[in-house]
C-alpha positions as CSV (number, residue, x, y, z in Angstrom):
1,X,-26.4,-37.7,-15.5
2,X,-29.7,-37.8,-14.2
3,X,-32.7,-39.7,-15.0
4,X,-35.8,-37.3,-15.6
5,X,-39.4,-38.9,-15.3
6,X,-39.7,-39.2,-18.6
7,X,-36.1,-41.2,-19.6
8,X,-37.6,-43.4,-15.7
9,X,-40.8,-44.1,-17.9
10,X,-39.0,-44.7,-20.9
11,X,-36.9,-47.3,-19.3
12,X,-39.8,-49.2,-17.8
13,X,-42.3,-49.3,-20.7
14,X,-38.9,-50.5,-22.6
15,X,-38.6,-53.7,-20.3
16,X,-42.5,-54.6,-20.7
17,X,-43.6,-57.0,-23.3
18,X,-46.8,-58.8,-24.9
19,X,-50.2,-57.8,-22.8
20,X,-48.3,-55.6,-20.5
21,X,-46.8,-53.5,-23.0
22,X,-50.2,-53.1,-25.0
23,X,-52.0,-52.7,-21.7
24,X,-49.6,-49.7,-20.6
25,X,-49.5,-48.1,-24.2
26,X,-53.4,-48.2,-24.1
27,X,-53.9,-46.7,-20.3
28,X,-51.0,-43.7,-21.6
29,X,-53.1,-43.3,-25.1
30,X,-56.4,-43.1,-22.8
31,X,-54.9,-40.6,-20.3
32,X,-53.8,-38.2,-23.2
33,X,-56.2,-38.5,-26.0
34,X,-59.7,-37.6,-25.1
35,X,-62.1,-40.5,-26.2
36,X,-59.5,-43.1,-26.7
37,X,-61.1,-46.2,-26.8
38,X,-59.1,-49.8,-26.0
39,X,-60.6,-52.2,-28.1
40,X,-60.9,-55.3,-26.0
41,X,-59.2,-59.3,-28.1
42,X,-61.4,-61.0,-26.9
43,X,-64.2,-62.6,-26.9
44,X,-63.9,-61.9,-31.3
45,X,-60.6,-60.5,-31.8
46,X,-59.4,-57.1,-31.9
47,X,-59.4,-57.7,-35.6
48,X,-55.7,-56.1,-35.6
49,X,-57.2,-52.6,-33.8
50,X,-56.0,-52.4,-30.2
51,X,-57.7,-48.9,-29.7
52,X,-59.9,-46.0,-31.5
53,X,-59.8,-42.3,-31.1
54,X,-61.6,-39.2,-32.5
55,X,-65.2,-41.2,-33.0
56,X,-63.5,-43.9,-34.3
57,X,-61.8,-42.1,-37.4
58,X,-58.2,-42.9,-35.5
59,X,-57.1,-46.2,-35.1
60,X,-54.0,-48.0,-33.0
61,X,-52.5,-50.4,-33.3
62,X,-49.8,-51.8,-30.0
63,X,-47.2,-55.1,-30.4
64,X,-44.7,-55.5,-27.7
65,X,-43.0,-58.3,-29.1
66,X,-40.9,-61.0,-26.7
67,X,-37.6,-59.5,-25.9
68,X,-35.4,-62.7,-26.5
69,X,-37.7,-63.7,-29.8
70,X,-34.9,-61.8,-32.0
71,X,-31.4,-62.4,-31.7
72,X,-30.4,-59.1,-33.9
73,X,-32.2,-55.7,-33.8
74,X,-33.4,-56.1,-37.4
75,X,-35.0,-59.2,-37.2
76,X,-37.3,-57.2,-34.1
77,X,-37.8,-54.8,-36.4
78,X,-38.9,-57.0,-39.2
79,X,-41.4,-58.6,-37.1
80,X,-42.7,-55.4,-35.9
81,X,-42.9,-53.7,-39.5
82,X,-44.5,-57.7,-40.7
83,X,-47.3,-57.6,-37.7
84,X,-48.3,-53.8,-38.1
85,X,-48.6,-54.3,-42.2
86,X,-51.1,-57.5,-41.2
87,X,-52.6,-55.7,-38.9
88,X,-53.6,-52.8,-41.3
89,X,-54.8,-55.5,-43.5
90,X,-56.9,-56.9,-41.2
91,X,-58.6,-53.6,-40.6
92,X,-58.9,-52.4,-44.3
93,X,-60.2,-55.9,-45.7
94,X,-61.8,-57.5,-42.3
95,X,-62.3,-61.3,-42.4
């Protein structure tokens, strides 16, 4: 079988993690949504909001989580589904 571009990019964004996964998400949501916006952490906090679209009505939100953090699947996915929910918190009901 071969590998298209896309299953290549697929496979490479896969094996990033942390800042290098957000940082690639961002720079592919920039090059294909016209006005995204990366919200920069620091020097305040994102505040949960890694990125805004669409004068600011869209909002994004990016965790690449440590790949040996989880032993099982589910427990990756239950810290994914845990830091997206707090994350939408923080941006509904900011601190």
């Amino acid at each position: 079988m071969i590998n298209t571009i896309t299953d290549n990019y697929a496979q490479a964004i896969a094996e990033l993690e942390g800042d290098a996964f957000e940082a690639e998400v961002s720079a592919r949501l920039a090059s294909v949504i016209l006005g995204f916006q990366q919200v920069p952490a620091s020097p305040h906090g994102d505040g949960g909001l890694d990125g805004l679209s669409h004068d600011g009505q869209h909002g994004y939100c990016c965790y690449g989580p440590k790949h040996d953090a989880f032993k099982r699947n589910a427990e990756r996915v239950k810290a994914i589904v845990g830091k997206f929910t707090d994350d939408l918190h923080g941006v509904r009901d900011p601190r």
